[in-house]
C-alpha positions as CSV (number, residue, x, y, z in Angstrom):
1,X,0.0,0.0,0.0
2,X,1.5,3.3,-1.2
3,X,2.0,5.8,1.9
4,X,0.5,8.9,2.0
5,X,2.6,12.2,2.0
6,X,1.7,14.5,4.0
7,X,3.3,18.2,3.2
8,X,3.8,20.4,5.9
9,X,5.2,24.1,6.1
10,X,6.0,26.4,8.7
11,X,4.2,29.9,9.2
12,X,4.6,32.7,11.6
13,X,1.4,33.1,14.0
14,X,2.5,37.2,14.7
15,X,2.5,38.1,11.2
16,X,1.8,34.7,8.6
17,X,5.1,34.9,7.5
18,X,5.9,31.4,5.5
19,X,9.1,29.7,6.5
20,X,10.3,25.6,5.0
21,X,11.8,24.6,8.6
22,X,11.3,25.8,11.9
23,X,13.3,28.9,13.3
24,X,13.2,30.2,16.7
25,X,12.9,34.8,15.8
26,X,11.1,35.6,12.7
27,X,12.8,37.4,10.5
28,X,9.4,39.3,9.7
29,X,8.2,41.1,12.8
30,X,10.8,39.9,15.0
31,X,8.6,38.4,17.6
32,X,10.5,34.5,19.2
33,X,8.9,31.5,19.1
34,X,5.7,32.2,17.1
35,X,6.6,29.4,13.8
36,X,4.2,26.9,14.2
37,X,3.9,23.8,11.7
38,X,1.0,23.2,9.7
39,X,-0.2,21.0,7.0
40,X,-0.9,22.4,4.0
41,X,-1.9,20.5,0.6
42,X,-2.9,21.2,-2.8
43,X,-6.1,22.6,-4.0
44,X,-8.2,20.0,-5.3
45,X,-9.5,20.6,-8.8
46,X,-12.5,18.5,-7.7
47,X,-13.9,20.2,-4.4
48,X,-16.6,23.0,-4.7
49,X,-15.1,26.3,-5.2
50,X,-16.1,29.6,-5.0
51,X,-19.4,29.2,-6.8
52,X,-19.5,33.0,-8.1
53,X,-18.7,33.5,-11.6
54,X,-18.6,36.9,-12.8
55,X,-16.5,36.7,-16.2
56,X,-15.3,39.7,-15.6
57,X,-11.8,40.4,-16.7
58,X,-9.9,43.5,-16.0
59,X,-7.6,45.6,-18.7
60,X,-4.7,48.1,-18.0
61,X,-6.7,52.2,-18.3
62,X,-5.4,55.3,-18.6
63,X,-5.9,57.0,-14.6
64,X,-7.3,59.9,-17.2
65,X,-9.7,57.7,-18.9
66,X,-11.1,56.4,-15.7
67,X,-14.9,57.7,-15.2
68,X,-16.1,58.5,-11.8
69,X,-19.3,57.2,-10.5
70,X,-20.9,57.7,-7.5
71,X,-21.9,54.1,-5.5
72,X,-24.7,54.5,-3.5
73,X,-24.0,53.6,0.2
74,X,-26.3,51.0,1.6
75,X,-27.9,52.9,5.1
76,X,-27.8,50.8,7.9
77,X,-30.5,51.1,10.6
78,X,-29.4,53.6,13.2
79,X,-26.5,56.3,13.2
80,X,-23.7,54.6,15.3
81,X,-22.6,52.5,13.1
82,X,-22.9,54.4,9.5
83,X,-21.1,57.2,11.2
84,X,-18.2,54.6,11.9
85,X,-18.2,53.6,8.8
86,X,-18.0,56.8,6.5
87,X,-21.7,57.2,6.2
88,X,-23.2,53.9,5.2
89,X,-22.2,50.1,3.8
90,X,-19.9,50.6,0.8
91,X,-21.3,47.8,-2.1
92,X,-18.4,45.2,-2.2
93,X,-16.5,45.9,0.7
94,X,-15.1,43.3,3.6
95,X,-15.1,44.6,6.8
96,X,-13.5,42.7,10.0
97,X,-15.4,43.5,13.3
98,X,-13.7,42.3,16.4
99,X,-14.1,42.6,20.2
100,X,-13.6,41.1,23.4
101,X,-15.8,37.9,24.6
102,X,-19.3,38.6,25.5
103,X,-19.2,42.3,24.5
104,X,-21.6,42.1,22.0
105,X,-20.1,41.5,18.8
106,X,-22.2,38.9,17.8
107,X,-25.6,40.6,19.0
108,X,-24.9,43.9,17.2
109,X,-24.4,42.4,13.7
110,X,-27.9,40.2,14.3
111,X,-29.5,43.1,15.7
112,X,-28.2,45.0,12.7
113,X,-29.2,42.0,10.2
114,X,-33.2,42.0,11.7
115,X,-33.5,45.3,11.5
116,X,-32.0,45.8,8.2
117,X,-35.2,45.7,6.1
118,X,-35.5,45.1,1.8
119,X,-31.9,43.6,1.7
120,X,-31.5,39.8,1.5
121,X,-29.2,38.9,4.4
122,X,-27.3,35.5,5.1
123,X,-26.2,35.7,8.6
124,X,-23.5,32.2,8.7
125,X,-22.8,31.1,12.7
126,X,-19.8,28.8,12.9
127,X,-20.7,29.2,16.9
128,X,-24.1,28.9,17.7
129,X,-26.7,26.7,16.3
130,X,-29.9,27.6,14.1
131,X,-31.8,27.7,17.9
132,X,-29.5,29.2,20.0
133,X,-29.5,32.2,17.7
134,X,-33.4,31.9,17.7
135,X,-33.6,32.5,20.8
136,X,-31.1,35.6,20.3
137,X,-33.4,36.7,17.8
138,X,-36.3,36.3,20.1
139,X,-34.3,38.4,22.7
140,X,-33.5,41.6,20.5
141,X,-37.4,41.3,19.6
142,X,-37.0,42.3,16.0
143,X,-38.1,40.4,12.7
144,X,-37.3,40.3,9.5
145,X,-38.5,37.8,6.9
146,X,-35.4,38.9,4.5
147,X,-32.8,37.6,7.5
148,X,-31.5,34.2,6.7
149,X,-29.2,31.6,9.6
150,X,-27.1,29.6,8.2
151,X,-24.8,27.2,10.4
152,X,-21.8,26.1,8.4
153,X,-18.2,26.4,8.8
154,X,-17.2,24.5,5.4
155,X,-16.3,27.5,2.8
156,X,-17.3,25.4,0.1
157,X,-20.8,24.8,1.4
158,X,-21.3,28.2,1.8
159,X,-20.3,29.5,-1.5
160,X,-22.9,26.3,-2.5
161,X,-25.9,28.2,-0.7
162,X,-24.7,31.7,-1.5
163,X,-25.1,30.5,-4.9
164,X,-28.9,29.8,-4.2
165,X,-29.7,32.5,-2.0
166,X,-27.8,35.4,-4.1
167,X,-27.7,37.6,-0.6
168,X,-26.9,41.2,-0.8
169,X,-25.6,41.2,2.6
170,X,-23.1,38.5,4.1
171,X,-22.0,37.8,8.1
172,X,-19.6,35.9,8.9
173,X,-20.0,34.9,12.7
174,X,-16.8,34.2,13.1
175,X,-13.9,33.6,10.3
176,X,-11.7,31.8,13.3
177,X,-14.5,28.9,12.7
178,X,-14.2,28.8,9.1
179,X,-12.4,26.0,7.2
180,X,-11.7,25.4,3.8
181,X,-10.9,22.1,1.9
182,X,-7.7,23.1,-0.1
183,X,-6.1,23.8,3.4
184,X,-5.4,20.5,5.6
185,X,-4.7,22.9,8.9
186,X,-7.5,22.8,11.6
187,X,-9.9,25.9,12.0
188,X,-8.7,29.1,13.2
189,X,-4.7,28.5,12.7
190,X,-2.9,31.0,10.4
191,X,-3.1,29.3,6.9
192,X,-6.8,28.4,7.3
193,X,-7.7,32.4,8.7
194,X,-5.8,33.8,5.8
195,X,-7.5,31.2,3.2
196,X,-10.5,31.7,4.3
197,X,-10.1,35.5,4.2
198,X,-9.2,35.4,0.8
199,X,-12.2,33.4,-0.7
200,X,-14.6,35.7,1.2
201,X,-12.3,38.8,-0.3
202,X,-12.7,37.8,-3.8
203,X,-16.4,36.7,-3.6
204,X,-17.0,40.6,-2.4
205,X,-15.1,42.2,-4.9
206,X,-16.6,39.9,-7.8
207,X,-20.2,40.3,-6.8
208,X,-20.0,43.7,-4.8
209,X,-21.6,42.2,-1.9
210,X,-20.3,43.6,1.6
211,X,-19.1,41.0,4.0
212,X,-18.9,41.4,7.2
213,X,-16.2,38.9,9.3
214,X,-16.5,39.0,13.1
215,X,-13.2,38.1,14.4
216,X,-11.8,36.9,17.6
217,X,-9.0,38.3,20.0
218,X,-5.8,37.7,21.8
219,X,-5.2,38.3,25.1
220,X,-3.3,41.3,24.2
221,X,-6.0,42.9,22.7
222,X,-5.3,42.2,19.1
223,X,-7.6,40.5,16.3
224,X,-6.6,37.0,16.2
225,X,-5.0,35.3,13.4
226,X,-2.1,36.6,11.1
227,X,-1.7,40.3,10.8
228,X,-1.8,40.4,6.9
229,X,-5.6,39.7,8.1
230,X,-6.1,43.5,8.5
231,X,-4.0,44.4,5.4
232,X,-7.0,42.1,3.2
233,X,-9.5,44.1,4.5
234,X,-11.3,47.5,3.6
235,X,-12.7,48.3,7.1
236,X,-10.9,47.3,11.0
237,X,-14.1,47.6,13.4
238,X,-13.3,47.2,17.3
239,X,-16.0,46.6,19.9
240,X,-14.3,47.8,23.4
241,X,-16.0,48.5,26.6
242,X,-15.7,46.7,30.2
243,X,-18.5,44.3,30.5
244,X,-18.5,45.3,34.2
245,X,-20.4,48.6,32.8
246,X,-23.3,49.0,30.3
247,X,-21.8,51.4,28.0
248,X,-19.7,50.0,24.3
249,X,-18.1,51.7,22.2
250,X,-17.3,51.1,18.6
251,X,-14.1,52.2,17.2
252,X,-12.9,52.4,13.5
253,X,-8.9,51.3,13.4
254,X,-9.1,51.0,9.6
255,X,-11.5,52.7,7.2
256,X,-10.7,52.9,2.9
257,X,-14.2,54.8,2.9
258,X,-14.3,57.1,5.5
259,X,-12.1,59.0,8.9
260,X,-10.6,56.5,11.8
261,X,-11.4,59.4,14.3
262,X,-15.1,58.2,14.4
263,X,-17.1,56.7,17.7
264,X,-19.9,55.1,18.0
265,X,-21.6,54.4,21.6
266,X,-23.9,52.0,22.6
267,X,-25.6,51.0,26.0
268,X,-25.9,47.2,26.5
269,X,-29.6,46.0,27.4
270,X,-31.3,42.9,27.9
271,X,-33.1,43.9,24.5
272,X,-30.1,44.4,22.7
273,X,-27.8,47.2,22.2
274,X,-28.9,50.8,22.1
275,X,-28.0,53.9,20.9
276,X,-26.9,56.7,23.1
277,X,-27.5,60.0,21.0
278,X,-25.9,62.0,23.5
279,X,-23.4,60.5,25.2
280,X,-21.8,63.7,27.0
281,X,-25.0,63.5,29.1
282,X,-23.9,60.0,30.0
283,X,-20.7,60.4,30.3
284,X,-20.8,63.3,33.3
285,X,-22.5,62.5,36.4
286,X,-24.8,64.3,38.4
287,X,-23.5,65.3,41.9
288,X,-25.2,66.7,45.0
289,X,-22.6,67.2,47.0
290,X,-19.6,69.2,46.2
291,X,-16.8,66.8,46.0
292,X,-13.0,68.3,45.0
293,X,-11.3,66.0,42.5
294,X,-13.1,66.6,39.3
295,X,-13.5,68.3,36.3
296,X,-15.4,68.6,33.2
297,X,-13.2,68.6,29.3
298,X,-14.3,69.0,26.1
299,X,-12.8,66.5,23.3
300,X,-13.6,65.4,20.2
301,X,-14.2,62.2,18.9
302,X,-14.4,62.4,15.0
303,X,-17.1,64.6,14.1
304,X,-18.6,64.3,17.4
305,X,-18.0,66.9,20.2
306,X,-17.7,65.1,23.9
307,X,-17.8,66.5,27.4
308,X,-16.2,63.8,29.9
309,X,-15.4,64.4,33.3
310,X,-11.6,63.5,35.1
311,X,-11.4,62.7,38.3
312,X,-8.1,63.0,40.1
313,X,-6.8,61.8,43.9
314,X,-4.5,63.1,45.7
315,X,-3.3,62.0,48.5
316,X,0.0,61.7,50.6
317,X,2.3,59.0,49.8
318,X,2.2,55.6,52.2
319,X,5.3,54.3,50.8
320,X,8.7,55.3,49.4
321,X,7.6,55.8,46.1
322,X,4.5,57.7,45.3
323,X,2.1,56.0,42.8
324,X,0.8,57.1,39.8
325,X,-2.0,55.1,38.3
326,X,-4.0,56.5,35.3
327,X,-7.6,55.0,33.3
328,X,-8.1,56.2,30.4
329,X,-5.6,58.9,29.5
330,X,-1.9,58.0,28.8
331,X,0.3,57.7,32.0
332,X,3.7,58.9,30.2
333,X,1.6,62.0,29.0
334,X,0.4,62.4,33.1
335,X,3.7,62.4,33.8
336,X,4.6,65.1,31.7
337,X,2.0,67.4,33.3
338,X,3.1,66.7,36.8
339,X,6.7,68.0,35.4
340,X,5.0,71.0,34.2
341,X,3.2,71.9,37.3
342,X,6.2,70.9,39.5
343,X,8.7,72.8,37.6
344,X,6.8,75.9,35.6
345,X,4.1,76.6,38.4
346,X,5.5,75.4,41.7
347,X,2.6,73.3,42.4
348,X,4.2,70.3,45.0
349,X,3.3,66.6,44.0
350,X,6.5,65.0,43.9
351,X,5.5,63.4,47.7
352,X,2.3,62.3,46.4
353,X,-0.1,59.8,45.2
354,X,-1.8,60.6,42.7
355,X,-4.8,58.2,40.8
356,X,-6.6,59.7,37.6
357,X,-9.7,58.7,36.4
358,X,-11.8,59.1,33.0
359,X,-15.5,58.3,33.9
360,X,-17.6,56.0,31.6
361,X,-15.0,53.7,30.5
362,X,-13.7,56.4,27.9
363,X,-10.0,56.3,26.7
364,X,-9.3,59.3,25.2
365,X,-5.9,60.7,23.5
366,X,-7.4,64.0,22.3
367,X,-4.6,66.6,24.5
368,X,-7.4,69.3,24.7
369,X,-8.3,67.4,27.9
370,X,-4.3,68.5,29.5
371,X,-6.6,71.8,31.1
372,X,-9.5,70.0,32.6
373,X,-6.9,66.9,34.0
374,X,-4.4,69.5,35.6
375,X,-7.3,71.4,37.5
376,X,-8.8,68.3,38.2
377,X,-5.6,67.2,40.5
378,X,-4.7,70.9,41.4
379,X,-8.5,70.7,42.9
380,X,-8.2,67.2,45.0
381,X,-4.5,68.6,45.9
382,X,-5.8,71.9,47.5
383,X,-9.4,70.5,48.2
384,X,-10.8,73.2,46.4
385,X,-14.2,72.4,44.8
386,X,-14.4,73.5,41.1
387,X,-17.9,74.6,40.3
388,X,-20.4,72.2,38.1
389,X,-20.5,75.3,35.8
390,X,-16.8,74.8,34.5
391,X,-15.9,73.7,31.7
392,X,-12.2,73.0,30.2
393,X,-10.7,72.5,26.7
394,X,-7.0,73.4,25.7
395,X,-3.6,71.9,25.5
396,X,-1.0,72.3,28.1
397,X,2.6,72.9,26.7
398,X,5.9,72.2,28.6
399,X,6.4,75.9,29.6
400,X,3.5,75.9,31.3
401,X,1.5,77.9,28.5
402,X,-2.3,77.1,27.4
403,X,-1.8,75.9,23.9
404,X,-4.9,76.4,21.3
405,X,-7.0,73.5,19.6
406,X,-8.9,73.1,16.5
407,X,-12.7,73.1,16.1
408,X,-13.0,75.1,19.0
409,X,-16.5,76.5,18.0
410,X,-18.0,73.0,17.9
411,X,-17.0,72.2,21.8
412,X,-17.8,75.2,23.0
413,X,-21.4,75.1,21.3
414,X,-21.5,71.4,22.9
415,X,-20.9,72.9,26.5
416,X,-23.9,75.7,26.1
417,X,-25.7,73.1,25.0
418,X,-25.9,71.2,28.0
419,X,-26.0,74.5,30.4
420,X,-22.2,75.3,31.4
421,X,-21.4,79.1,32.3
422,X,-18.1,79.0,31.8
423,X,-15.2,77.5,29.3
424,X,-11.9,77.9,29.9
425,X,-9.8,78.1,26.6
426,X,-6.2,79.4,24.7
427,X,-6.4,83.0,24.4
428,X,-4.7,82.2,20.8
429,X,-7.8,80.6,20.3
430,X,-9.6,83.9,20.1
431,X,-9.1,84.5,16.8
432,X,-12.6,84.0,15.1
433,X,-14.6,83.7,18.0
434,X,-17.3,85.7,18.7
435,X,-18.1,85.6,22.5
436,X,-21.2,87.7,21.7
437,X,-22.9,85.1,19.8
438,X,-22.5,82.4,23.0
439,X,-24.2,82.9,26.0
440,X,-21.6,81.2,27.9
441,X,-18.9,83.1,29.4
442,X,-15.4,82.2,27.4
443,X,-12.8,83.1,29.3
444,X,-8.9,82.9,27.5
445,X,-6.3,82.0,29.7
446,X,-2.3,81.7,28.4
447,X,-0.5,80.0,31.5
448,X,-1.7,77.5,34.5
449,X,-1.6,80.0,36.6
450,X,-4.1,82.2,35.3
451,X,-6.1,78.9,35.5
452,X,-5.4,78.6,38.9
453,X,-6.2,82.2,40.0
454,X,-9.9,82.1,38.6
455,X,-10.3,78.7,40.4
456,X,-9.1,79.1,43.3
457,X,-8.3,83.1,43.8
């Protein structure tokens, strides 16, 4: 009997990088001990490919000769998510959507798919069966006769029923599950993600049907599976949010169609996910008392003006060394500030503990929040209580000086709308603002200690 030969290669799980023996550092991303070996064979003329056939063939064009036509954007139900991506579904694109376990990955794109009405959908669950995601279904409370389930994880049988169905919109729930038969690797390992990947890529750009592909994470936060994963596809999408709180928030890392700098927020029910149209509301808390340690900033988030409140404490150090513990806004960054008020203002804090907080869950790398952080701790340091009425959005520069911002209109226009008195901003941001058309009070300030004065006299 004639023995089977098995071929096997070696592949890189960091980055899919292809080597013929095993090495210990790949020569690719540099990460150690990430070559794993995996059996590979040849594609099979006679297994069930791709199904689609579009005989199209494409021709070398002058960049001059190439006419411009607008593509209509499929809308999506709700405004979260067409802001994240650009404005609407783009006809033909893939899009990976990742997140952590049980943050609602999987619920969003059903919810999306039942509510999604007059667009043939196939919904494909390599993780759930045909019941469980009934009774999903059931939960979010929504119906839609167009929505089709599908449990499969064969890409060949797919492609068989995709043929059938003709859907205009395809989910992938998740591509970790997939498998295909020209690959002899189990599910989820490099060669069978990137496969995988690829069919789905090509069956989008032949038919211009967007896909989307939810994807699974590593412990360290990144979407599972080689990193030429992200390079395949149009859109990134991350899902983030502690699943200690109620609030989610959708992130665009990679977008061919529209800005990264977009959010989307969401507030986890038992029904589902919904909406929060104004999340600075959320995102402050309402206080009684008068408590020292907070303050209110003004960022930005894409399009989208935010007010988030800090909250700093400081106290005196236990220990030898005093602590510095940040959530939300970049430690190395806090560091810098406590330099600045140490050095340029005099403030004391070198003896102290100090813990920063961003409520909600937010992290936020906008620097217009440098203001509203340092009064935040200069108001736990002295116990000063900053009134509800204040408002905060400028950069703080190394000297000391209050640095201007862009789109400074929008955030102040954000604050009056939700009933603060005062914002404090860059005097070099005066420049085309009209403090007579705001009724709140803008006051300029150029160094922290002008800051200080009006706080704390």
């Amino acid at each position: 009997m004639a023995k089977i030969k098995v071929k096997t290669t070696f592949f890189c799980q960091s980055c899919g990088a292809q080597y013929d023996k095993w090495v210990g550092k790949c020569a690719s991303c540099n990460e150690w001990n990430t070559i794993v070996e995996e059996v590979v064979s040849k594609p099979n003329p006679n297994d069930i490919k791709a199904t689609f056939n579009t005989n199209r063939t494409s021709k070398p064009q002058q960049l001059d000769n190439i006419e411009l036509s607008d593509i209509p954007r499929i809308k999506l139900p709700g405004t979260e998510l067409n802001r994240v991506l650009g404005g609407g579904l783009v006809p033909g694109s893939l899009i990976l959507f990742g997140g952590d376990p049980g943050i609602g990955k999987s619920t969003l794109m059903l919810q999306m798919s039942l509510r999604l009405k007059g667009h043939k959908i196939l919904y494909v669950t390599g993780e759930e069966s045909e019941q469980q995601t009934k009774m999903r279904a059931d939960r979010i409370g929504n119906k839609n006769p167009d929505c089709y389930i599908l449990t499969e994880t064969s890409t060949q049988n797919i492609f068989h029923h995709i043929k059938e169905l003709q859907p205009e919109i395809l989910v992938i729930d998740s591509i970790q599950t997939l498998h295909t038969t020209t690959i002899d690797s189990s599910p989820g390992s490099i060669s069978q993600v990137r496969e995988c990947t690829s069919e789905l890529m090509r069956y989008a750009k032949e038919t211009n049907t967007p896909v989307f592909l939810i994807g699974h994470i590593t412990k360290d936060g990144h979407i599972a599976g080689p990193k030429i994963l992200e390079h395949m596809v149009d859109v990134v999408l991350q899902f983030e949010g502690d699943r200690n709180h109620i609030y989610r928030l959708l992130r665009s890392i990679k977008n061919r169609f529209g800005s990264t700098n977009e959010l989307g927020i969401y507030e986890m029910h038992g029904a589902g996910l919904r909406e929060v149209d104004n999340p600075s509301e959320i995102l402050i808390s309402n206080k009684e008392e008068q408590l020292s340690g907070t303050a209110i900033g003004a960022t930005m988030e894409g399009n989208r003006p935010l007010l988030i409140e800090i909250q700093a404490l400081v106290s005196s150090a236990a220990y030898g060394t005093p602590q510095r513990s940040t959530t939300g806004f970049d430690g190395k960054r806090l560091n810098m500030l406590f330099a600045v008020l140490e050095k340029r203002c005099g403030f004391r804090l070198a003896t102290k503990d100090v813990f920063l907080n961003i409520a909600g869950g937010l992290k936020v790398n906008d620097p217009s929040i440098d203001l509203a952080v340092i009064s935040a701790i200069l108001s736990s340091g002295e116990d000063i209580y900053i009134g509800s009425n204040n408002c905060f959005s400028a950069e703080v520069g190394l000297s000391g000086e209050i640095r201007p911002i862009s789109r400074i209109d929008q955030r102040i226009m954000e604050a009056e709308k939700l009933g603060f008195d005062k914002i404090f901003i860059s005097k070099y941001n005066k420049k085309g603002i009209t403090a007579a058309n705001h009724k709140i009070e803008i006051i300029f300030v150029s160094k922290v200690e002008e800051v200080f004065g009006h706080l704390f006299g």
